[in-house]
C-alpha positions as CSV (number, residue, x, y, z in Angstrom):
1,X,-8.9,2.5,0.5
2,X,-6.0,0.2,1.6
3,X,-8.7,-2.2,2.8
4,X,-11.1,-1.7,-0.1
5,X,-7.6,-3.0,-2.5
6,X,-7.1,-5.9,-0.1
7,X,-10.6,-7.7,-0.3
8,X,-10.4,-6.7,-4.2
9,X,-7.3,-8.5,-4.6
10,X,-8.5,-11.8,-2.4
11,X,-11.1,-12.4,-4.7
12,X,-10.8,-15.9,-6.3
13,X,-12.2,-14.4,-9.9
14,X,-11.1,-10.8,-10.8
15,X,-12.2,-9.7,-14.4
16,X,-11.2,-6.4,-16.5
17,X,-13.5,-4.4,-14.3
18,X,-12.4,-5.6,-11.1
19,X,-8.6,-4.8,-12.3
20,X,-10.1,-1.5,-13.7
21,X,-11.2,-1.2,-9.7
22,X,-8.3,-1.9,-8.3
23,X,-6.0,0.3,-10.0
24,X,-8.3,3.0,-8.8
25,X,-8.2,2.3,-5.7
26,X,-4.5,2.1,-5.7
27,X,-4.0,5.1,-7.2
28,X,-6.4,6.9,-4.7
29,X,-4.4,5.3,-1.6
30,X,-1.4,6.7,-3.1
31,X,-3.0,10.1,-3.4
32,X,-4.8,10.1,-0.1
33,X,-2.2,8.9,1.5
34,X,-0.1,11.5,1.2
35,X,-2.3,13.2,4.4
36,X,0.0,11.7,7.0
37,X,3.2,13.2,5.5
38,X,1.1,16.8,5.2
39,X,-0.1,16.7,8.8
40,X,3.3,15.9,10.0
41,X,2.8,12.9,11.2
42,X,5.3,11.3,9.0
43,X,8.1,12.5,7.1
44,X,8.0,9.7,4.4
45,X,5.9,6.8,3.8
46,X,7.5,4.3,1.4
47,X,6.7,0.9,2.4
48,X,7.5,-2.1,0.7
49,X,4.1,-3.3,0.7
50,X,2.3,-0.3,-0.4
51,X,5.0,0.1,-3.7
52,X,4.0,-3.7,-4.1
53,X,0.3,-2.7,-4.4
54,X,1.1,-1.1,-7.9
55,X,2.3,-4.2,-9.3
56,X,-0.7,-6.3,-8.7
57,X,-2.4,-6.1,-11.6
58,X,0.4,-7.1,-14.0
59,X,1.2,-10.1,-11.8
60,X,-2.5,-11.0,-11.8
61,X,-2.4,-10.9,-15.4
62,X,0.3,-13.0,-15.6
63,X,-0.4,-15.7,-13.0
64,X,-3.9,-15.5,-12.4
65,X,-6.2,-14.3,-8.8
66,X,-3.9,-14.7,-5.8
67,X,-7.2,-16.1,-4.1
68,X,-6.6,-14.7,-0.8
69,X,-2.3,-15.8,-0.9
70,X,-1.1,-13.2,1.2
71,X,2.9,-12.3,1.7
72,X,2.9,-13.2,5.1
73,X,2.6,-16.5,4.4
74,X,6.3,-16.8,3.2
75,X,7.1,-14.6,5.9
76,X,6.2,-16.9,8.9
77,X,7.3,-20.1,7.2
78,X,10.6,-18.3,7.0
79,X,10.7,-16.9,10.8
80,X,9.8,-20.5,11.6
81,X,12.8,-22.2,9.4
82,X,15.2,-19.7,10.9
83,X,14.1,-19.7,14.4
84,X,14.2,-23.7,14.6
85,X,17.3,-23.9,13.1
86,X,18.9,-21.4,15.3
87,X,17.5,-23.5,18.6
């Protein structure tokens, strides 16, 4: 399901029914999911990224497909900023 919402959300043209899609999918994760804390393999999952998977479709409403822009991006431009200056 995780991957399933990641190649919905790369797509460079999303319409209603792929948004429709999307939050199903989301909402399924976020029941399914719940199989690691059950088995004891976790006590809690509450990642940032996962919460941030509920707010996609109201951000793609309001700015439009991410077309494949993924957080990471920021991430390692940042590490690399830091890490430079700090050398």
């Amino acid at each position: 399901m995780f991957l399933d919402f990641c190649y919905l959300v790369r797509r460079s043209i999303l319409n209603e029914a792929t948004l429709d899609v999307i939050d199903t999918t989301v909402d399924r994760f976020h029941q399914e999911h719940t199989i690691f804390i059950t088995s004891g393999m976790h006590v809690h999952l509450s990642l940032p990224c996962q919460h941030a998977m509920v707010h996609y479709r109201e951000l793609i409403e309001l700015f439009g497909a991410p077309n494949g822009l993924c957080s990471s991006i920021t991430e390692s431009k940042h590490i690399r900023a830091v890490k430079d200056f700090v050398r």
